[in-house]
N, C-alpha and C positions, 0 to 999 in steps of 0.2 A: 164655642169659638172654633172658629175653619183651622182646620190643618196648615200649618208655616208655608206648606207648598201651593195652597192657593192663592198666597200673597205675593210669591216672589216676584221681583219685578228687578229691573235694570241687571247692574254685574250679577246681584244672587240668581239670576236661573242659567246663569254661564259656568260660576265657579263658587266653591263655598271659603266658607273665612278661613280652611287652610289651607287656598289655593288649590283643593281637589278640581278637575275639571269634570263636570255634568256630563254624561253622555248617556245614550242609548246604544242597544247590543241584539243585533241578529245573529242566533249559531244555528251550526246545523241543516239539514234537511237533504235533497238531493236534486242534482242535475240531469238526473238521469243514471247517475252512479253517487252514493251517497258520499256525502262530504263533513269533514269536520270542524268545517269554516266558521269564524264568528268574525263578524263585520261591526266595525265601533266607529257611531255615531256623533262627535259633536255638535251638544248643543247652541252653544254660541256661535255656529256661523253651517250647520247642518256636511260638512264636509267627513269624510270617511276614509279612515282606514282600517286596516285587517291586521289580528291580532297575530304577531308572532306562533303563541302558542293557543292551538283550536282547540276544541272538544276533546276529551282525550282517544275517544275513537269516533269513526263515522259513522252519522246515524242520524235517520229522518223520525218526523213523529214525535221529537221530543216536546217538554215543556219548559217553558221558562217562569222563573218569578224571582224578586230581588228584596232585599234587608236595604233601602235607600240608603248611600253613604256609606256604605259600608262592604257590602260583598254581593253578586248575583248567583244564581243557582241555573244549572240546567239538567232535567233531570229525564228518567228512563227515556223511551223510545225503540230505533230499531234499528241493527246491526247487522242485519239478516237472520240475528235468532232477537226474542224480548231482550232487553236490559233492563237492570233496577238503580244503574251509575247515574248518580246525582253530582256531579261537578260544579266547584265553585270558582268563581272569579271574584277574588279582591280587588275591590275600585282604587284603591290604592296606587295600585302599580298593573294591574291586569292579569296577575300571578295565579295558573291555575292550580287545585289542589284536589283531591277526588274524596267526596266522603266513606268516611270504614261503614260506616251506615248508609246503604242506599235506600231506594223504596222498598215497600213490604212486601213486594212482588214484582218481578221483571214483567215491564207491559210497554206498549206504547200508544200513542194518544191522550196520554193523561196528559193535563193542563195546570196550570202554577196559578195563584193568588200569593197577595201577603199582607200582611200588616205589620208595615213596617217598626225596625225598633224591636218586636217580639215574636214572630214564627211567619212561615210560610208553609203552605199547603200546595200538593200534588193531590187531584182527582181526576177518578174517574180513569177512562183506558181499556184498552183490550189487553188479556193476560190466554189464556185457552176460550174463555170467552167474553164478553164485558164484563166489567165490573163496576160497583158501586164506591171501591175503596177514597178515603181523604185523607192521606199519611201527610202528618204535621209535621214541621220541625223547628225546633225551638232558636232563636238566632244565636242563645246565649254560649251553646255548644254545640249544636246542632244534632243534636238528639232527636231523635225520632219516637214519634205512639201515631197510633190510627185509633181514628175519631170515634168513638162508638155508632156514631150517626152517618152515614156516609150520604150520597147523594141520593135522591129520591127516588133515581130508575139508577139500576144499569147502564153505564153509558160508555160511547168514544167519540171523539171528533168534535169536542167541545171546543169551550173557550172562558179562559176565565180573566176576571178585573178585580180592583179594591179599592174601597173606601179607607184608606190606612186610619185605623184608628177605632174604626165604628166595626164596619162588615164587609165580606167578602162575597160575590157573587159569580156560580158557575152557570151557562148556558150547557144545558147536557149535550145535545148533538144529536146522537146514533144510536137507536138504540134495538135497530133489528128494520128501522123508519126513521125519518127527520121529526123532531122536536121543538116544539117553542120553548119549552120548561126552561126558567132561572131559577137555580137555587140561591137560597140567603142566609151564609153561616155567622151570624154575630161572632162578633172577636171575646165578647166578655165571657163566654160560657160555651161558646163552639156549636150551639145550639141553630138548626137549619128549619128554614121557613123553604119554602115557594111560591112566588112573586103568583099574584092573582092575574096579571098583566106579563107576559111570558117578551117572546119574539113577536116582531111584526109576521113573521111566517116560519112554518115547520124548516128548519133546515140543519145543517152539518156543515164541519171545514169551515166554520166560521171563526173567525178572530177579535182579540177583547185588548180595549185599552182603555184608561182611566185620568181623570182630573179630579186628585184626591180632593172629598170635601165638596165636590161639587156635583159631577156626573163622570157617570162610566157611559162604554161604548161598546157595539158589537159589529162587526163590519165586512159586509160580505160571506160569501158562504155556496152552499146548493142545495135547494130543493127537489132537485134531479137537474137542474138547471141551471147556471150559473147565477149570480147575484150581486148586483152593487149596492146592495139595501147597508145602511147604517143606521142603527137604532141607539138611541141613545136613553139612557133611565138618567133620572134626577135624582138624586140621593138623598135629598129632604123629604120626599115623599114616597120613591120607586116607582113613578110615573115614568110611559114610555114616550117619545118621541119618537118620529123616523125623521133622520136629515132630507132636506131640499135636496141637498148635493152631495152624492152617495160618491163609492168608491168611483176615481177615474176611466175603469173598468169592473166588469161582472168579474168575479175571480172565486178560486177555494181556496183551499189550504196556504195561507198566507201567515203573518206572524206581527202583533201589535206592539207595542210602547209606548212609554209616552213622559216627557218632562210637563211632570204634572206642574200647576197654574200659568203653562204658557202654550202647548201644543202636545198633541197626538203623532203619532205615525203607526202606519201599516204595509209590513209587506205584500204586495197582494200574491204571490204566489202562482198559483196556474191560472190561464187564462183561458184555457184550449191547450194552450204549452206551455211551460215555466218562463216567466219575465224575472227580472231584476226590480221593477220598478217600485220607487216608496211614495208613497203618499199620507201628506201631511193635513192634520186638519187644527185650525189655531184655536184654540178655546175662547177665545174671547168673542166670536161669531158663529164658530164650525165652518169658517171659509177652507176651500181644500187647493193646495197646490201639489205639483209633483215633484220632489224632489232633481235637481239637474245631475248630481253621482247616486244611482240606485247602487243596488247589491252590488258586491265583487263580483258577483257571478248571477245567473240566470237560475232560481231554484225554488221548490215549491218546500212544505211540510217540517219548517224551522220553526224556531220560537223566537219568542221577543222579553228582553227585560231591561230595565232601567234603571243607573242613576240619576236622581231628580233632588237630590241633597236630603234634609231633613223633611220627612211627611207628617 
């Protein structure tokens, strides 16, 4: 049976049966001088505001990833020294709290997955120098272990998606050179594959967003070059697609989410120079528009995470 989120349709992908309201969440990254900003997204009518209280410090490079309904995470990055601050946001009210447990090492570049309901994972990232680390955390209290299995290479400047439910998949990035490698961590045993069928091209600064239950995404990036490539895996199989209609622009270090069973977004990040601008792709065709309020602000190397109700 497809994950609840593949089916929502009408009021469910705006608001849940206790009036929670759906949104999506860019924090983070920098203008040119780092910022603490998170930027919230609703989903019923894609309009935006900024949250009273940001990040608890500013800092680009982080990762995002979120417990659906319930709370989002944004974790290490960089401060001007590493961080291992994992910060949460309850969907609740937007209330932030900072974990006594952070990551198993102050790094940044590490990337977020989850599966929803039962843990989230931060991989990958530069610490002194990349690493292969995948520190879990459990949602029930947020306890933290690292994986015995980490990522297949050493990596940074990834991006990760998830199947909530099934599996979680990280694109590694960087790892001294650009990569096609997807990793594939099954949720039941934590246990990691690598897709036979990687990227449509080696690249980094790519960004990852997902339609639980159905298909993940990857979008945009650089091969030394910039890129509007968006690839898409099907999750019944892990067959790759590339979209017709890639991002609006070539971009890097941008930041994904997504109200899974109705649409995607991506920040795209730099261009040449930091943009503002989001772009949205609807799942029910991968047709892509640009949002009419991008970002607060013009900024590259944030993250992205979502409330999307029950996965």
């Amino acid at each position: 049976m497809a994950p609840l989120g593949a089916a929502k349709v009408g009021l469910f992908a705006a608001a849940g049966a206790s009036g929670m309201a759906y949104a999506g969440y860019f924090g983070g990254g920098t203008t040119g001088s780092l910022v603490d900003t998170v930027d919230k997204f609703a989903f019923s009518d894609d309009s935006r505001t900024t949250l009273g209280t940001g990040l608890s410090s500013a800092r680009q490079y982080v990762g995002g990833m979120a417990n659906s309904g319930t709370a989002g995470y944004f974790g290490g990055g960089y401060t001007g020294s590493n961080s291992s601050t994992v910060d949460k946001f309850a969907f609740s009210d937007d209330s932030r709290t900072t974990l006594g447990t952070g990551l198993s090492s102050a790094r940044w570049t590490t990337v977020g997955m989850a599966n929803s309901g039962t843990a989230g994972y931060f991989g990958g990232g530069y610490a002194a120098t990349y690493v292969d680390t995948v520190d879990k955390f459990a949602f029930s209290n947020d306890s933290r272990t690292t994986l015995g299995t980490g990522l297949s290479t050493a990596s940074n400047n990834g991006a990760g998606m998830a199947n909530s439910g099934t599996a979680g998949y990280i694109a590694c990035g960087y790892t001294g050179s650009g990569v096609d490698t997807v990793d594939k961590f099954a949720f039941s045993d934590d246990s990691r594959t690598t897709l036979g069928t990687g990227l449509s091209s080696s690249r980094w600064s790519t960004s990852g967003m997902a339609n639980s239950g159905t298909a993940g995404y990857f979008g945009g990036g650089t091969t030394g070059s910039l890129v509007d490539t968006v690839d898409k895996f099907a999750f019944s199989d892990d067959s790759r697609t590339t979209l017709g209609t890639g991002l609006s622009s070539a971009s890097r270090s941008g930041a994904g989410m997504a109200n899974s069973g109705t649409a995607g977004y991506i920040a795209l990040g730099d261009t040449g120079s930091t943009v503002d601008t989001v772009d949205k792709f609807a799942f029910s065709d991968d047709s892509r528009t640009t949002l009419g309020t991008g970002l607060s602000s013009a900024r590259e190397s944030g993250a992205g995470m979502a409330n999307s109700g029950t996965l």
